[in-house]
MMTF fields as JSON, N, C-alpha, C and O atoms, coordinates in Angstrom:
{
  "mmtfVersion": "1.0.0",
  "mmtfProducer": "UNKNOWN",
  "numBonds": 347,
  "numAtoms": 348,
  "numGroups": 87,
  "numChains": 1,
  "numModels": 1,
  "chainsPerModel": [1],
  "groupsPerChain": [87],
  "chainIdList": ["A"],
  "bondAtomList": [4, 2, 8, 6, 12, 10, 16, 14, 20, 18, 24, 22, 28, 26, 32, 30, 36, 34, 40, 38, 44, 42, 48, 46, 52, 50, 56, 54, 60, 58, 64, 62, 68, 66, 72, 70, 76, 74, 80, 78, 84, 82, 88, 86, 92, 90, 96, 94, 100, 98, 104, 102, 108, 106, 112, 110, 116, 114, 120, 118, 124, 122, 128, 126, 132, 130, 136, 134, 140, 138, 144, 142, 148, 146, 152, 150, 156, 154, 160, 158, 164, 162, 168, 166, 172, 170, 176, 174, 180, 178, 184, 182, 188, 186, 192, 190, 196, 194, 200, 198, 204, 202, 208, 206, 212, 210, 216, 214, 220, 218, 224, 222, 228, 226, 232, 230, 236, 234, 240, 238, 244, 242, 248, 246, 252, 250, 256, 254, 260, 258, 264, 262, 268, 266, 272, 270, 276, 274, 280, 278, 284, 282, 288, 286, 292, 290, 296, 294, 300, 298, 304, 302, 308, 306, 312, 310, 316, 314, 320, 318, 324, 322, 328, 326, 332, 330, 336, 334, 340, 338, 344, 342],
  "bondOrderList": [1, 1, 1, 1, 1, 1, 1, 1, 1, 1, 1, 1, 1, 1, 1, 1, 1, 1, 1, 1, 1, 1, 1, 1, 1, 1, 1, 1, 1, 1, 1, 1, 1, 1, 1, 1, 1, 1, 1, 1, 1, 1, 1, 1, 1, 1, 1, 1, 1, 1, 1, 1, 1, 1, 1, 1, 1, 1, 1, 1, 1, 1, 1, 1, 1, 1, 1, 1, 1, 1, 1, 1, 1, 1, 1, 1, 1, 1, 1, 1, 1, 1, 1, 1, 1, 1],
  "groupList": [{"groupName": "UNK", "atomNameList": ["N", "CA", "C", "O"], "elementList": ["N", "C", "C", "O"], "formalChargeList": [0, 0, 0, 0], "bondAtomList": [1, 0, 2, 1, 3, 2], "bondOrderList": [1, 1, 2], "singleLetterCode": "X", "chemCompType": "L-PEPTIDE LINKING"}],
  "groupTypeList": [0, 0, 0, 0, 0, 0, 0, 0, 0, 0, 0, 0, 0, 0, 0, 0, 0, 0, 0, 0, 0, 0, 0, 0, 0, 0, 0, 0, 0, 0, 0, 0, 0, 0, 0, 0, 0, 0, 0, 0, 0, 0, 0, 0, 0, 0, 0, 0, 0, 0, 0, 0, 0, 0, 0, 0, 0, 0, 0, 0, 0, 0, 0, 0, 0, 0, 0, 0, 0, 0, 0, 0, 0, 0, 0, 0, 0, 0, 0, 0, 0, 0, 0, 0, 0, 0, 0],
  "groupIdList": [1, 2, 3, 4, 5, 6, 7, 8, 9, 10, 11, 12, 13, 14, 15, 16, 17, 18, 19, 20, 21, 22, 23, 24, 25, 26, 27, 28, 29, 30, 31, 32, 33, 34, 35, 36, 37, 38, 39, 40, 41, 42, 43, 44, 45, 46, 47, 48, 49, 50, 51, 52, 53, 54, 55, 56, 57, 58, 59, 60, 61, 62, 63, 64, 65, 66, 67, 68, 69, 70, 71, 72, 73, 74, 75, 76, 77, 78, 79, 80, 81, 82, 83, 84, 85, 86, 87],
  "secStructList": [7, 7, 7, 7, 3, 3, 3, 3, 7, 2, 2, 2, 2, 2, 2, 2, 2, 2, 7, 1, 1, 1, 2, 2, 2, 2, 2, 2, 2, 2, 2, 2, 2, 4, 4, 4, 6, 7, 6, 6, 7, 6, 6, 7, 3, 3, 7, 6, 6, 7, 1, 1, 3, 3, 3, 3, 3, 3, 6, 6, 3, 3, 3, 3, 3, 3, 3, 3, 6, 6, 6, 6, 3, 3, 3, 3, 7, 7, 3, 3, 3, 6, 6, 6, 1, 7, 7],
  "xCoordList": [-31.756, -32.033, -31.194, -30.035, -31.823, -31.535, -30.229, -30.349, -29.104, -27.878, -28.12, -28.733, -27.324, -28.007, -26.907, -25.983, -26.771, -26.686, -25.301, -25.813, -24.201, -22.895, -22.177, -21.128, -22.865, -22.296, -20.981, -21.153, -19.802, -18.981, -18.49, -17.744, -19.144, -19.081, -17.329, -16.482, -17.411, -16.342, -15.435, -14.308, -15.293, -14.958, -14.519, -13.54, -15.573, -15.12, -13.648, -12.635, -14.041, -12.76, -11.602, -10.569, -11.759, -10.074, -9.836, -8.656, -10.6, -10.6, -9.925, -9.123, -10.458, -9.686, -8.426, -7.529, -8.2, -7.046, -6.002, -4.867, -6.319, -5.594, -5.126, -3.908, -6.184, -5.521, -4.511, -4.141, -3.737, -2.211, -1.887, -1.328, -2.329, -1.189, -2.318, -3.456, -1.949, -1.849, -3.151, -4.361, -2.447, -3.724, -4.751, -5.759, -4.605, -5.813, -6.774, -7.778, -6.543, -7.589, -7.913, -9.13, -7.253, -7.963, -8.503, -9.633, -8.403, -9.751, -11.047, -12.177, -10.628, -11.921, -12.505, -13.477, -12.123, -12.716, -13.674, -14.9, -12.656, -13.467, -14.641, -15.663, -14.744, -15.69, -17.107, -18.228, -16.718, -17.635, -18.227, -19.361, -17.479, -18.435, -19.385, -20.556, -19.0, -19.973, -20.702, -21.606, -21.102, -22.082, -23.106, -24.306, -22.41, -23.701, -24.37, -25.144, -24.095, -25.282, -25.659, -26.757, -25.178, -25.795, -25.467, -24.368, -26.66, -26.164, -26.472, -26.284, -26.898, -26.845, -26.318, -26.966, -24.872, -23.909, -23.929, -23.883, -23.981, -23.32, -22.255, -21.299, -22.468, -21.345, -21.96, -21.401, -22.72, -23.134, -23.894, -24.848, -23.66, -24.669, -25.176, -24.697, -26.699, -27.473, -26.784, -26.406, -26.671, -25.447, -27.088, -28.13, -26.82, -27.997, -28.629, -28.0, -29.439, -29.927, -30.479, -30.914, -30.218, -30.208, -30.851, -30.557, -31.855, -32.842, -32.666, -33.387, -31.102, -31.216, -29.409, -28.783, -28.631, -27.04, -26.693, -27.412, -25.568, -25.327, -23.712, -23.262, -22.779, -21.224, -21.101, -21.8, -19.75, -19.158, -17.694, -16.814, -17.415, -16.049, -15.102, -15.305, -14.13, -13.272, -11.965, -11.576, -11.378, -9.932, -10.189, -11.183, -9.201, -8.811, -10.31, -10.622, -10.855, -11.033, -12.518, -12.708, -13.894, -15.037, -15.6, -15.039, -16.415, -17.094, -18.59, -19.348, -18.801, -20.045, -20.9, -20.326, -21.759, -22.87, -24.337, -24.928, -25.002, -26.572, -27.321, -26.888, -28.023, -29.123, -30.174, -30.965, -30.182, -31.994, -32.651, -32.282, -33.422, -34.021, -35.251, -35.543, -35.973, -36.475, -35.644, -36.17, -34.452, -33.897, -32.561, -31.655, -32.621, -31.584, -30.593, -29.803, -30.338, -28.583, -28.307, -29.202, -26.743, -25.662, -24.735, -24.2, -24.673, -23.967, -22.998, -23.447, -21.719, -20.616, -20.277, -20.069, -20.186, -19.867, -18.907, -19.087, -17.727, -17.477, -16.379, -16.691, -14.934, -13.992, -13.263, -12.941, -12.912, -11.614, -11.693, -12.664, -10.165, -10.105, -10.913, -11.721, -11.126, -12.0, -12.041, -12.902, -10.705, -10.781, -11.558, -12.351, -11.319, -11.138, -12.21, -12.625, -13.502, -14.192, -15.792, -16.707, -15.921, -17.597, -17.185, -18.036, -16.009, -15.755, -16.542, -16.455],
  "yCoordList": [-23.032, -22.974, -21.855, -21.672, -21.044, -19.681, -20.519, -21.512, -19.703, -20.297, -19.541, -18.597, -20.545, -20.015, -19.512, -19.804, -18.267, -16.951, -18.175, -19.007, -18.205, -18.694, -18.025, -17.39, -18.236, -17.938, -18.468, -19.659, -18.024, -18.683, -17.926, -16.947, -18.67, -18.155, -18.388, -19.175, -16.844, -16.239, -17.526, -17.208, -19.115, -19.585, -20.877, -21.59, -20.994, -21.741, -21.467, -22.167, -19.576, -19.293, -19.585, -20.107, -19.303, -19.863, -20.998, -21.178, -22.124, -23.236, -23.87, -24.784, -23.178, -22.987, -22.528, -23.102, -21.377, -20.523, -21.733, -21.696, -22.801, -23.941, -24.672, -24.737, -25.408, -26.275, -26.608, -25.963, -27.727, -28.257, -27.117, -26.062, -27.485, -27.054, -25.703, -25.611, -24.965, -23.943, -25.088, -25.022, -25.648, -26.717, -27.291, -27.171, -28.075, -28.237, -27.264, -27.722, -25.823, -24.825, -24.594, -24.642, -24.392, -24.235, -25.107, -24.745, -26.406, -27.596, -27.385, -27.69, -26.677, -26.757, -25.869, -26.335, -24.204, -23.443, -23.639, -23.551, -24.038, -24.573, -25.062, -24.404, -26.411, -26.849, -26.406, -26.875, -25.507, -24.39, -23.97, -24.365, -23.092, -22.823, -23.541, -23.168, -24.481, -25.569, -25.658, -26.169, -25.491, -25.612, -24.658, -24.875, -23.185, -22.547, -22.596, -21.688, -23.627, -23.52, -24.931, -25.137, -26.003, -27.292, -27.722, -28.217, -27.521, -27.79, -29.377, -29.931, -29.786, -31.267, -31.945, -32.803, -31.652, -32.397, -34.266, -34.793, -34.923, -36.225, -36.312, -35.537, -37.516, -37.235, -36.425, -36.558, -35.86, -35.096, -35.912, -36.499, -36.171, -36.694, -35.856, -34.751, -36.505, -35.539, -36.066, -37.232, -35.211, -35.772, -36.085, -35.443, -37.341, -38.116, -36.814, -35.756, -36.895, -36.256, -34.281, -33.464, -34.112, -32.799, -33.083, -33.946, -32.223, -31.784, -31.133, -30.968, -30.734, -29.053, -29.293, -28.379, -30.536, -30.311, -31.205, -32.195, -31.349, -31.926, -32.075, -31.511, -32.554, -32.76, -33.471, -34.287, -32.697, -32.955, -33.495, -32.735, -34.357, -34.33, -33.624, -33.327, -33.624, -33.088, -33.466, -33.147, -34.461, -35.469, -35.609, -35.987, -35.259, -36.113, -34.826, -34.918, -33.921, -33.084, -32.657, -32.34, -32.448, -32.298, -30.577, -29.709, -30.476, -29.283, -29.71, -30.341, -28.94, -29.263, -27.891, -26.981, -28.017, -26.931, -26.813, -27.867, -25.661, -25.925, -25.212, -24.081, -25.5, -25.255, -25.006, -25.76, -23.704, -22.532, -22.603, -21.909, -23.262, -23.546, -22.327, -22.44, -21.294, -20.306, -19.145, -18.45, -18.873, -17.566, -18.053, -17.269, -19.671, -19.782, -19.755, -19.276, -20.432, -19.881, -21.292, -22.129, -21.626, -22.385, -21.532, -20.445, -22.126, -21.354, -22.277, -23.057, -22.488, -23.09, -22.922, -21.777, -24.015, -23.688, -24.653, -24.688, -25.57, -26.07, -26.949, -27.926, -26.414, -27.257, -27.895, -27.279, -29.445, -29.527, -31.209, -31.795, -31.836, -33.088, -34.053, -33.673, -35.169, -35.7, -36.979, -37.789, -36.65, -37.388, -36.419, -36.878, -34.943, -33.563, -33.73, -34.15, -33.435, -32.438, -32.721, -31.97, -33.757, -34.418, -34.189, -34.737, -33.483, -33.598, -32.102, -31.839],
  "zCoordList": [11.231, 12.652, 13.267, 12.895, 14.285, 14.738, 15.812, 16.529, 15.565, 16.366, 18.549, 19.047, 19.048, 20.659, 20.759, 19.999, 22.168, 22.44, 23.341, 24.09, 23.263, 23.933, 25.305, 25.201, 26.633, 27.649, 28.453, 28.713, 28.907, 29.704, 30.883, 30.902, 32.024, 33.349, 33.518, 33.096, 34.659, 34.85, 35.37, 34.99, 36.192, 36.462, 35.759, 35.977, 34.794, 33.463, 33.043, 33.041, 32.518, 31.557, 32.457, 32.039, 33.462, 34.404, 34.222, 33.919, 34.282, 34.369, 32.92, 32.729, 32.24, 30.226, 30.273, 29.656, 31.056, 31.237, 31.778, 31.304, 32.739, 33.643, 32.38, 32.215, 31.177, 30.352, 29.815, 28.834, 30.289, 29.721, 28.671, 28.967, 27.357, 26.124, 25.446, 25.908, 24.603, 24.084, 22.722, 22.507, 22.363, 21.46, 21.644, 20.949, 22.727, 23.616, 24.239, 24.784, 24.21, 25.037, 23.344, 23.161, 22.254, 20.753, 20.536, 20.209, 20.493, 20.348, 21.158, 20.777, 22.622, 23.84, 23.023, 22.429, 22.673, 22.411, 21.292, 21.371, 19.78, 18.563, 19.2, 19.005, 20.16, 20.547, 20.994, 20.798, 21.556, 22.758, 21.465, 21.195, 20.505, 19.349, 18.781, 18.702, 18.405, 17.964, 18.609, 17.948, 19.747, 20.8, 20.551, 20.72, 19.986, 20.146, 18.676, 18.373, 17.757, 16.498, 16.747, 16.23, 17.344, 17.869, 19.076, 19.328, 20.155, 21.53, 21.965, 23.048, 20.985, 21.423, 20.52, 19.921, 20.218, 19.146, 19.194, 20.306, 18.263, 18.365, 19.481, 19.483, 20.688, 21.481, 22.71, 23.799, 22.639, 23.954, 24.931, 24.422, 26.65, 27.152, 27.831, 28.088, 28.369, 29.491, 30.828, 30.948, 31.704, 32.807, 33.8, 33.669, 34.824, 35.532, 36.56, 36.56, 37.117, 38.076, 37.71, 38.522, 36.242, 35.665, 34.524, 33.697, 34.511, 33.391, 32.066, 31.082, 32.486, 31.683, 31.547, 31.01, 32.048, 31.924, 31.268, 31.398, 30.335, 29.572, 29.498, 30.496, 28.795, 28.86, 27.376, 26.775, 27.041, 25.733, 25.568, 25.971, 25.186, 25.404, 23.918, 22.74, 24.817, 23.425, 24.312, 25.435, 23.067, 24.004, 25.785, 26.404, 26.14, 27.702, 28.61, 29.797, 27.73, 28.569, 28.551, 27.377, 29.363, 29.349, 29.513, 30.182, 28.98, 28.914, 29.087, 28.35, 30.761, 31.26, 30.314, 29.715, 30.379, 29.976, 30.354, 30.59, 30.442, 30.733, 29.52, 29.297, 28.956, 27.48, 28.058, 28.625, 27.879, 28.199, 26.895, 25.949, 26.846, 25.594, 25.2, 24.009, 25.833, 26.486, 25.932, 25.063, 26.324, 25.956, 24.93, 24.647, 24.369, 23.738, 23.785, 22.972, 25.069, 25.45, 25.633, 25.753, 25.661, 25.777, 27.157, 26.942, 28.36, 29.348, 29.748, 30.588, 29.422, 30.01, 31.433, 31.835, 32.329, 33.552, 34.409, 35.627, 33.731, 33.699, 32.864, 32.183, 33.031, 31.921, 32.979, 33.994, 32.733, 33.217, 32.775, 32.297, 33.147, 33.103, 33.327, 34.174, 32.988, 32.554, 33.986, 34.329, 34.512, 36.086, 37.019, 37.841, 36.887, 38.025, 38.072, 39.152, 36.648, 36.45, 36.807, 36.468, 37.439, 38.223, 39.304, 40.005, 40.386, 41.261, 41.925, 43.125]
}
């Protein structure tokens, strides 16, 4: 299966850049990868009211995303704590 095209909006990466520890932004990231050869990993939900958005966790911390199934993309738009980050 053809792997999807991995976007992360300019406000995401700050939001990565914010994460507690130096280990935890290497778990988010590993993660994000994985995303772009399976965007609907074990563990992923479709978030309510969205067609097209979905959320992953990885420890205390969520990675929202939207899947263009059309041009194959994975577009991150969205990291943060898992209290912060529906806010």
């Amino acid at each position: 299966m053809a792997e999807y095209r991995l976007l992360i909006k300019a406000s995401a990466a700050k939001e990565l850049d914010a994460v507690g520890t130096k280990a935890d932004r290497q778990r988010i990231v590993q993660r994000m990868r994985t995303l772009a050869a399976a965007p609907r990993p074990q563990g992923s939900e479709k978030l309510a009211g969205y067609t097209d958005r979905y959320r992953v966790r990885q420890g205390n911390y969520r990675i929202i995303y939207l899947i263009d199934e059309g041009r194959r993309e994975v577009t991150i738009f969205k990291i943060g704590h898992r209290k912060d980050v529906y806010r």
